[in-house]
SERO-295719 format. One line per 10 residues: number of its first residue (from 1); their letters; for each residue x, y, z of C-alpha. Coordinates in nm, 3 decimals, decimal comma. Example, Ala and Ser with C-alpha at 12.3 -4.5 7.8 and 13.67 -1.06 7.14 Angstrom:
2
1> as> 1,230/-0,450/0,780 ~ 1,367/-0,106/0,714
end
This chain:
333
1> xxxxxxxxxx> -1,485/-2,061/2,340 ~ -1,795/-2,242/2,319 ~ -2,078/-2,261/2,037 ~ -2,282/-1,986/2,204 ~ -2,032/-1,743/2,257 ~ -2,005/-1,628/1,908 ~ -2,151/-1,353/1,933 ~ -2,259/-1,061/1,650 ~ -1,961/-0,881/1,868 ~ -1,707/-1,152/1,762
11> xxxxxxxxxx> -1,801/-1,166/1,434 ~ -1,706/-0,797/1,389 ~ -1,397/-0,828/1,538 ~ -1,267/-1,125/1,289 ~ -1,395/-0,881/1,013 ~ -1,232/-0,582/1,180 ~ -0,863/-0,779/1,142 ~ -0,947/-0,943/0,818 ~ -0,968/-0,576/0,698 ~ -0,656/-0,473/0,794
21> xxxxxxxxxx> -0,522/-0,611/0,517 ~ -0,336/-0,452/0,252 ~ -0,495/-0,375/-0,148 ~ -0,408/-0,242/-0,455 ~ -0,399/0,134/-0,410 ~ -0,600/0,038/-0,052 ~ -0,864/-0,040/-0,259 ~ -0,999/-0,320/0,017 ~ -1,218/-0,501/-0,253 ~ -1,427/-0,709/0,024
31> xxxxxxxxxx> -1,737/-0,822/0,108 ~ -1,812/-1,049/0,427 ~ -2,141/-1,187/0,492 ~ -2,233/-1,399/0,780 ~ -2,506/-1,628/0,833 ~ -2,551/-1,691/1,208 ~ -2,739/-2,038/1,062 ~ -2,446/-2,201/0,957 ~ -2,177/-2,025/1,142 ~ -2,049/-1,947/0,811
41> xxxxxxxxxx> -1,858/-1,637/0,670 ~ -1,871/-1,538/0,314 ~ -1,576/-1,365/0,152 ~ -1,709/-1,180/-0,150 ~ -1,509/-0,969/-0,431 ~ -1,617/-0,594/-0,439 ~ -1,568/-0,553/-0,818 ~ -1,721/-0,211/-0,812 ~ -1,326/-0,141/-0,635 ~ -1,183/-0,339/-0,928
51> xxxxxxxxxx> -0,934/-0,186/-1,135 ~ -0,982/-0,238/-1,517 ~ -0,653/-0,091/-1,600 ~ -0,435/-0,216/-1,379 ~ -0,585/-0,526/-1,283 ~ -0,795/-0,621/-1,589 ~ -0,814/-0,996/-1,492 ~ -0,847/-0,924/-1,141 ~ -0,559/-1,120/-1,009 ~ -0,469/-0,839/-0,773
61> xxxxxxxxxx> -0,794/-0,790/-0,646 ~ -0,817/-1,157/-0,594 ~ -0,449/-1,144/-0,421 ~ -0,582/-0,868/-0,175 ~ -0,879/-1,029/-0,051 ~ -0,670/-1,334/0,017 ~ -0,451/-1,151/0,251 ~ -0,775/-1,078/0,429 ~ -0,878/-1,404/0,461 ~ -0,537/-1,508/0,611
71> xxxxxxxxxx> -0,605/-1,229/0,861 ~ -0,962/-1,366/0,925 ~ -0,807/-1,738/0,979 ~ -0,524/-1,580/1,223 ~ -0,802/-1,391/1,398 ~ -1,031/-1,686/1,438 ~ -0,730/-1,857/1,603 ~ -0,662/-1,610/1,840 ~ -1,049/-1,628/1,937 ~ -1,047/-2,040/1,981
81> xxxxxxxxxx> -1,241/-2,081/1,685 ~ -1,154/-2,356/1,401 ~ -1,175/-2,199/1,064 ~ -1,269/-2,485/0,802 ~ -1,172/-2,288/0,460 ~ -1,330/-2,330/0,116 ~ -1,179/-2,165/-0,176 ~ -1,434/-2,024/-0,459 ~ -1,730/-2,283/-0,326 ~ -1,937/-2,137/-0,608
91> xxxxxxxxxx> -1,786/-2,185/-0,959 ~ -2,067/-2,004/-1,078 ~ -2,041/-1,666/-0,865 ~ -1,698/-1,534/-0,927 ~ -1,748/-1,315/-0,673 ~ -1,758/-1,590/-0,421 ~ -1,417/-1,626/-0,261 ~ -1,420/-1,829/0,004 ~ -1,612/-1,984/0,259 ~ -1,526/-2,038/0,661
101> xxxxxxxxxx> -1,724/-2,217/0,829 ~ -1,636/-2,101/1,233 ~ -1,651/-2,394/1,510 ~ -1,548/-2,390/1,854 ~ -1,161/-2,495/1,928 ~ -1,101/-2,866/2,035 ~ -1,088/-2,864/2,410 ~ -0,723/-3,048/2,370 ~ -0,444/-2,847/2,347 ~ -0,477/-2,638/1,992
111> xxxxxxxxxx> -0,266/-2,826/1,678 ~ 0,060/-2,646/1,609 ~ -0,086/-2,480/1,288 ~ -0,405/-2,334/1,484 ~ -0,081/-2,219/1,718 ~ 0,102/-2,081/1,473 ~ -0,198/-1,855/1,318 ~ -0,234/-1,748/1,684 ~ 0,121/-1,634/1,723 ~ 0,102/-1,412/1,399
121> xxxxxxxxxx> -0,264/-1,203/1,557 ~ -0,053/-0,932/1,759 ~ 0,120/-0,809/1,411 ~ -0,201/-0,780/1,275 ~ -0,244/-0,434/1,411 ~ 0,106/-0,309/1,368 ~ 0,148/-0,412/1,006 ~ 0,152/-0,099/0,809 ~ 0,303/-0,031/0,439 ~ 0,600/0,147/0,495
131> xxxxxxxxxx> 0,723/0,378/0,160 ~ 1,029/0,564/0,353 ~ 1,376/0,461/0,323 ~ 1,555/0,179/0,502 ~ 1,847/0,131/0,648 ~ 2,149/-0,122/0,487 ~ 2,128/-0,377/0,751 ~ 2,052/-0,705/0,592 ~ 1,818/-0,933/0,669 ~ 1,957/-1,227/0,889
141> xxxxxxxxxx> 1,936/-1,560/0,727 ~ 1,713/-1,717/0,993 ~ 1,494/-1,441/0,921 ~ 1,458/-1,470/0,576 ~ 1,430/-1,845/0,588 ~ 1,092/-1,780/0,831 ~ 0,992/-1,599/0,560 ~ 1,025/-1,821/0,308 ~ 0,901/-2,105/0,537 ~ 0,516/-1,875/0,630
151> xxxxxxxxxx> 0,510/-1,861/0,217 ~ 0,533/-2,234/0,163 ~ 0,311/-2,313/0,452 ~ 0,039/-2,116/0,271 ~ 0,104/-2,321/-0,093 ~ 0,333/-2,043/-0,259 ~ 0,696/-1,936/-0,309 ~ 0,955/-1,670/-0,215 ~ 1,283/-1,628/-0,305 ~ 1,496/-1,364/-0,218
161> xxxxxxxxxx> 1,678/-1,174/-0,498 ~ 2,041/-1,180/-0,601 ~ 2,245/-1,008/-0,885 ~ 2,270/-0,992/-1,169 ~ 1,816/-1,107/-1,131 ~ 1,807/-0,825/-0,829 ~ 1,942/-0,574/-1,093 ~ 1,715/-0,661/-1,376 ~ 1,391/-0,669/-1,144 ~ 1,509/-0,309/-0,995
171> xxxxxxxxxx> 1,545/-0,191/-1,375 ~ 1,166/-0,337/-1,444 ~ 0,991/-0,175/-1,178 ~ 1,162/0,117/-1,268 ~ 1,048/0,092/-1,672 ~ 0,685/-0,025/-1,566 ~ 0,654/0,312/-1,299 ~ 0,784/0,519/-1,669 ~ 0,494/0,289/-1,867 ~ 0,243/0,349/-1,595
181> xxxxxxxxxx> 0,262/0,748/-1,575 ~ 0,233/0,710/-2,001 ~ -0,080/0,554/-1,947 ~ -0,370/0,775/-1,921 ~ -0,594/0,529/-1,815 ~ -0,341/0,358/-1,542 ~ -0,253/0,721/-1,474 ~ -0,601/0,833/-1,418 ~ -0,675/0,513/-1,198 ~ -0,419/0,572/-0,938
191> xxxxxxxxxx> -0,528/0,925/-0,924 ~ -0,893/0,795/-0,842 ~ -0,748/0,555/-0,529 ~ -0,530/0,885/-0,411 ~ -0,647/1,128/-0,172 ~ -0,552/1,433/-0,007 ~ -0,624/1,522/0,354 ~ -0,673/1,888/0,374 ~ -0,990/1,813/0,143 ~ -1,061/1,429/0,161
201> xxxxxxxxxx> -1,181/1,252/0,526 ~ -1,055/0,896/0,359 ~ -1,162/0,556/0,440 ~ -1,003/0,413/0,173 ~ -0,737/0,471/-0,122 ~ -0,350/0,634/0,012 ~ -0,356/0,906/0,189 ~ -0,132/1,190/0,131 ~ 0,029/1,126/0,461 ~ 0,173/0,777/0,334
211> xxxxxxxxxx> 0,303/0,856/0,002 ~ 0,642/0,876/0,150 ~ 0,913/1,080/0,040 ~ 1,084/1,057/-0,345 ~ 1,427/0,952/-0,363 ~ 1,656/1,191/-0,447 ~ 1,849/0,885/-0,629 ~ 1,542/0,852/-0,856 ~ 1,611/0,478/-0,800 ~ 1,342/0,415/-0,539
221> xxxxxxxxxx> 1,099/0,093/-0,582 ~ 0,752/0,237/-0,429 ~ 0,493/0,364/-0,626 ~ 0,495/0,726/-0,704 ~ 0,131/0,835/-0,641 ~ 0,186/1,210/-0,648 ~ 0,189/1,072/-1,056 ~ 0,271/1,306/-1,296 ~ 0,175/1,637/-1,099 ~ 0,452/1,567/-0,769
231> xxxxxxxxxx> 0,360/1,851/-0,556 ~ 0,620/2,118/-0,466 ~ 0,854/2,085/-0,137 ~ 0,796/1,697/-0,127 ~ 1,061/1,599/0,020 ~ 1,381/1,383/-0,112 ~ 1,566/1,187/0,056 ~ 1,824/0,870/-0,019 ~ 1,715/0,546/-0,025 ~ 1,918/0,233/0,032
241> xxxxxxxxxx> 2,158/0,180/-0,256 ~ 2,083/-0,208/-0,229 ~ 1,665/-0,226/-0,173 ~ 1,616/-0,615/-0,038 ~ 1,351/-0,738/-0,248 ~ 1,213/-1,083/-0,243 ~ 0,948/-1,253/-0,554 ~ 0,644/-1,420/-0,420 ~ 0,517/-1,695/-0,700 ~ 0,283/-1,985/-0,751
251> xxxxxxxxxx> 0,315/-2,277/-0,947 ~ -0,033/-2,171/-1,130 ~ -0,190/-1,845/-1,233 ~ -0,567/-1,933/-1,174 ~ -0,837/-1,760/-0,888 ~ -0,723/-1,985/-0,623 ~ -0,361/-1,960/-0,679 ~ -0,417/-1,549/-0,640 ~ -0,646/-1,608/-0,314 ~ -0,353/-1,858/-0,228
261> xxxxxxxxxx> -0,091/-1,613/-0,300 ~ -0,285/-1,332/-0,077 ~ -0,261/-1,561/0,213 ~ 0,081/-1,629/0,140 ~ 0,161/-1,261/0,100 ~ -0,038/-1,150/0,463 ~ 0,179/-1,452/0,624 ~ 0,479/-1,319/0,508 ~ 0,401/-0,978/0,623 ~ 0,264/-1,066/0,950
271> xxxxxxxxxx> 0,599/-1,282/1,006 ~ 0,813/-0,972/0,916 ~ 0,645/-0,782/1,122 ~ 0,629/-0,986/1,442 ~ 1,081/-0,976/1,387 ~ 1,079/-0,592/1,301 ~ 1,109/-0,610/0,892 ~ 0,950/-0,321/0,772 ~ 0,792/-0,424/0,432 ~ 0,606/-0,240/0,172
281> xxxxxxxxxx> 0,563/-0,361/-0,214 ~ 0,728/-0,281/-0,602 ~ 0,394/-0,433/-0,809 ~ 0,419/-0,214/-1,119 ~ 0,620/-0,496/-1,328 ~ 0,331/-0,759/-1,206 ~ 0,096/-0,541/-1,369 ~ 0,266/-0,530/-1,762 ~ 0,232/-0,910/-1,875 ~ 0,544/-0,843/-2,099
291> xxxxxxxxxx> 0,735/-0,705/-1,811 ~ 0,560/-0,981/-1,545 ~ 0,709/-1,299/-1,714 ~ 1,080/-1,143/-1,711 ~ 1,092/-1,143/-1,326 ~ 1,118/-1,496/-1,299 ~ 1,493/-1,613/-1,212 ~ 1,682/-1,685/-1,570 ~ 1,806/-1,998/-1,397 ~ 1,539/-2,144/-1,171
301> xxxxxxxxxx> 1,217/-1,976/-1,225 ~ 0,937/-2,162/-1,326 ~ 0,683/-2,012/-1,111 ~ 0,399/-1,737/-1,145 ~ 0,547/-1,404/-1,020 ~ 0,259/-1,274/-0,796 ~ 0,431/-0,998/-0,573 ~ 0,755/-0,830/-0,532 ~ 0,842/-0,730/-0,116 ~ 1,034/-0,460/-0,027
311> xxxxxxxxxx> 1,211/-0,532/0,332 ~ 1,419/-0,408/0,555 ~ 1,514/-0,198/0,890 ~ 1,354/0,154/0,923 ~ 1,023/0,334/0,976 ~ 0,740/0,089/0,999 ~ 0,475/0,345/0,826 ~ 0,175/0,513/0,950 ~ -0,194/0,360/0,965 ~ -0,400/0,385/0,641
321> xxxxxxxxxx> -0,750/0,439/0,692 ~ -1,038/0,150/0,636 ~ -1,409/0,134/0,565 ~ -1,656/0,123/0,838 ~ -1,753/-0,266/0,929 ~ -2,123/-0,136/0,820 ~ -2,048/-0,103/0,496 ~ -1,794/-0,416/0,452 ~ -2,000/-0,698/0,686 ~ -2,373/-0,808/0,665
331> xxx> -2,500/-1,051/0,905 ~ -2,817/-1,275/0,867 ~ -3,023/-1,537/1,056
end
């Protein structure tokens, strides 16, 4: 791909994959502005879509608009295009993520890590949060260790849990869903990022359609957002008795370690996806600081708990809508 065929066109579809990232409650708390100048792309927080509640320091907004920025990087791989990546150029505009300045491939042969971005782009469509129940098949070893590998390559950890830590996360996510429907505020929140379809057209927020169903069990790890007023004849089914649940950290618990975590979550995902690992996420812990610290490993945890992934084998879950690229990308000269 050469200089002049970066076109307007392309532009929108490296934003139209960087959106298809996941958010807090689908919040998708981006800006992208590109300035045809300096063939340079501007990731900006949305904090209008932040969540004072929830996400009073912003670390989860920060950790979703990482994700899409690893989804813009794949994307400009698949297109030829180097991607040279600054994290929060503008210490004095918070709001300023990142910066990617877009270039034209080498005409060599692309560098395995350009290569390995461009592998992940097909699973950038398919990836969808998945809140129905899997199956007990566990996760082959070689599987999980690409996992663990697309973490590390993007500056973070993951470690799969194990009792007795697996039990003790599963009984946190569980007291931090209790604490969350006790909180008006949190309460009220989620309620804000929910919609229905028979009255809402959404373009952001869950849609009714993905809430999944409850588990009969009452043991489930996804977020209940039917809240406190569950609607009658939802349905309940069993969930797996064993959820396989894996703790993505970083070594610091600054901005860039949450835009580096987003990149590292959206890697992981993207790998899961591309072997069949259905994924979706238990966050409510991450969002208590008393409950957050206690999912580090007893033994050997010493990182920043960032994210807690749900995998396994079953239904992938359905597409959740996303804004219009009008009212997420600005272009200039």
């Amino acid at each position: 791909m050469s200089a002049q065929t970066l076109t307007d066109t392309v532009v929108a579809d490296l934003v139209a994959d960087a959106t298809a990232a996941p958010s807090m409650h689908n919040a998708q708390p981006w800006l992208f502005r590109y300035t045809r100048g300096d063939r340079t792309l501007a990731l900006r927080a949305d904090f209008e879509r932040a969540m004072p509640a929830a996400d009073p320091t912003t670390r989860a907004l920060h950790v979703g608009c990482g994700a899409a920025l690893l989804n813009l990087r794949v994307s400009a791989a698949h297109h030829g295009l180097a991607a040279a990546t600054t994290l929060l150029p503008a210490p004095s505009d918070p709001a300023f993520l990142a910066a990617v300045r877009l270039d034209a491939g080498p005409a060599a042969p692309r560098d395995r890590a350009d290569e390995a971005l461009r592998a992940l782009h097909p699973a950038i469509a398919d990836r969808h949060t998945s809140r129905y129940p899997f199956d007990e098949q566990p996760i082959p070893d070689e599987v999980r260790a690409r996992l663990v590998s697309a973490a590390r390559t993007e500056g973070a950890d993951l470690a799969f849990l194990v009792p007795p830590h697996l039990e003790t996360v599963l009984d946190l996510i569980r007291d931090a869903e209790g604490y969350d429907r006790g909180d008006p505020a949190r309460e009220a929140e989620q309620e804000h990022w929910t919609r229905f379809t028979k009255t809402d057209a959404p373009v952001d927020g869950i849609p009714d359609y993905a809430f999944g169903p409850r588990d009969a069990s009452e043991r489930a790890t996804n977020r209940d957002f039917t809240g406190t007023g569950a609607p009658a004849g939802r349905a309940r089914v069993l969930f797996e008795r064993r959820p396989q649940l894996a703790l993505l950290s970083t070594a610091d618990d600054r901005p860039a370690d949450w835009l580096r975590a987003g990149q590292a979550l959206e890697r992981v995902l993207l790998t899961a996806t591309l072997d069949s690992v259905s994924t979706s996420f238990a966050t409510q812990p991450v969002e208590w600081p008393d409950l957050r610290w206690v999912l580090r490993d007893p033994v050997h945890g010493t990182g920043n708990p960032q994210m807690i992934i749900r995998m396994g084998y079953g239904p992938t879950g359905p597409r959740t809508p996303r804004r219009r690229l009008d009212r997420v990308l600005t272009i200039e000269p």
